[in-house]
N, C-alpha and C positions, 0 to 999 in steps of 0.2 A: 344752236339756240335751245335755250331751257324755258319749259312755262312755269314758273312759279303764281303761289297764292299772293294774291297783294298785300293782304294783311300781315305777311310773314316782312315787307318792305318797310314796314308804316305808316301802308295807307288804312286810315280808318274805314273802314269796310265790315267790319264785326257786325253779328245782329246788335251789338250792346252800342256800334257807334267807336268803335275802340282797334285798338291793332294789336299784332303779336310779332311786332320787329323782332328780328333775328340778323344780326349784322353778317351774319355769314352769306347771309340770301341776300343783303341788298346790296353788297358787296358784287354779286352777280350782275346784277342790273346796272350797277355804275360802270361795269366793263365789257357794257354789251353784250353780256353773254343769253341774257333772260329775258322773257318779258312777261308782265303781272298779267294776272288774270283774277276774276272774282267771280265765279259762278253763280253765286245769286245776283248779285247785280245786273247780269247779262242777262239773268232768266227774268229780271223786271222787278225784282222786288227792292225794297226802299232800304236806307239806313239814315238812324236803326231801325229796325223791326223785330218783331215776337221772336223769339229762339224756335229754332224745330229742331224735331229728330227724327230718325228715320221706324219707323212701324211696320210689321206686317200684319194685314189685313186682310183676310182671306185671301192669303197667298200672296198675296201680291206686297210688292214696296211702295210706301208712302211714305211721304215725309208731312209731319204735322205740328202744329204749332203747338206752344202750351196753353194756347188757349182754343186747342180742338179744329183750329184750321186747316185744311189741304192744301198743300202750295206744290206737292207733286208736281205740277205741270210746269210751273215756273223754277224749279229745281231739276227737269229735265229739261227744259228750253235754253236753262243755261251751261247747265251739262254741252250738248249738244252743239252751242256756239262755241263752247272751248274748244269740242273736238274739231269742231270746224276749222278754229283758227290755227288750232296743231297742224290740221291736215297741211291745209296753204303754204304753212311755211315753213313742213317738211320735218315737224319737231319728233322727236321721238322719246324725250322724256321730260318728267315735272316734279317741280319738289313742290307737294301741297301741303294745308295744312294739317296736323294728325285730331283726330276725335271728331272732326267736323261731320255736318250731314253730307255736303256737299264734297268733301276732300279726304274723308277721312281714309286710311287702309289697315285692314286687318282687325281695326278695334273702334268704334264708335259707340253713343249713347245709345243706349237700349228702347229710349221711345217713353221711360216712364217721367222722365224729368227729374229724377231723383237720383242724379251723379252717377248709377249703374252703368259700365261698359260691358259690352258684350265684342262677339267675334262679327266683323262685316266692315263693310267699305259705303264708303260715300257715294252718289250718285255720280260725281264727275270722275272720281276715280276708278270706278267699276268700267263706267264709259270708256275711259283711254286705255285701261288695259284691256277690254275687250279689242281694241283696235292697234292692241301691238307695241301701245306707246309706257312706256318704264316708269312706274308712277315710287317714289320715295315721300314717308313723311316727315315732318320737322316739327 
C-alpha cells in the first residue's frame, strides 16, 4: 500500500478549494494499491483556506499563512496522523504533492509569497522520511 496526497486524486483539498489530479496516482487508488491522505485536513484546518509556506524563524520551522498566520501546529498535527496512519498499516512509501508546505521534497516555497523556491521539504514529508518511509513527488 502507497499513501498518496488526495489532491493528486481529485479530491478538492487545495488551500484554493481545487485539485491537482494526476491520473497516473488515481489510477493507484482505483486498484487498491493507495490510499489518499491530506495533511492539512487532518491537522484541522478548512478548505479552502489562506495559502502557507513554510518560514524559518529563529531557527526553527514555521509554516505561515499570507496573511501572517501560524498554523505550525495544525501542520504538524497532521503531519503526525499521516505518519500514524503509515505506521498501522505497515506503509513504507508516498507519492505526495511536489512544492507543497505540507508534501513538498527537496524544493518548496521560500516563505515570501512571491513564487521563489528554495531547497527543503514539507512538514509531512520530512516527517516520514525521518521515519524510514520513501517519500516521492508528483
Amino acid at each position: 500500500m502507497i499513501l498518496v496526497s488526495a489532491c493528486l486524486c481529485g479530491v478538492n483539498c487545495k488551500y484554493n478549494g481545487k485539485n491537482n489530479l494526476d491520473e497516473k496516482i488515481l489510477e493507484l487508488v482505483k486498484n487498491g494499491e493507495a490510499i489518499l491522505v491530506c495533511p492539512e485536513q487532518l491537522g484541522g484546518l478548512p478548505t479552502p483556506r489562506e495559502p502557507s509556506e513554510v518560514k524559518i524563524i529563529n531557527d526553527e520551522i514555521h509554516v505561515i499563512t499570507r496573511d501572517g498566520n501560524d498554523v505550525t501546529e495544525q501542520f504538524n498535527k497532521g503531519a503526525k496522523e499521516v505518519l500514524r496512519l503509515a505506521k498501522e498499516l505497515q506503509i513504507k512509501k508516498a507519492i505526495l504533492k511536489k512544492r507543497s508546505p505540507s508534501c513538498g521534497l527537496n524544493e518548496i516555497y521560500d516563505g515570501s509569497f512571491s513564487n521563489n523556491l528554495t531547497a527543503g521539504n514539507g512538514i509531512t514529508a520530512s516527517l516520514l522520511m525521518k521515519n524510514n518511509i520513501d517519500v516521492e513527488n508528483v
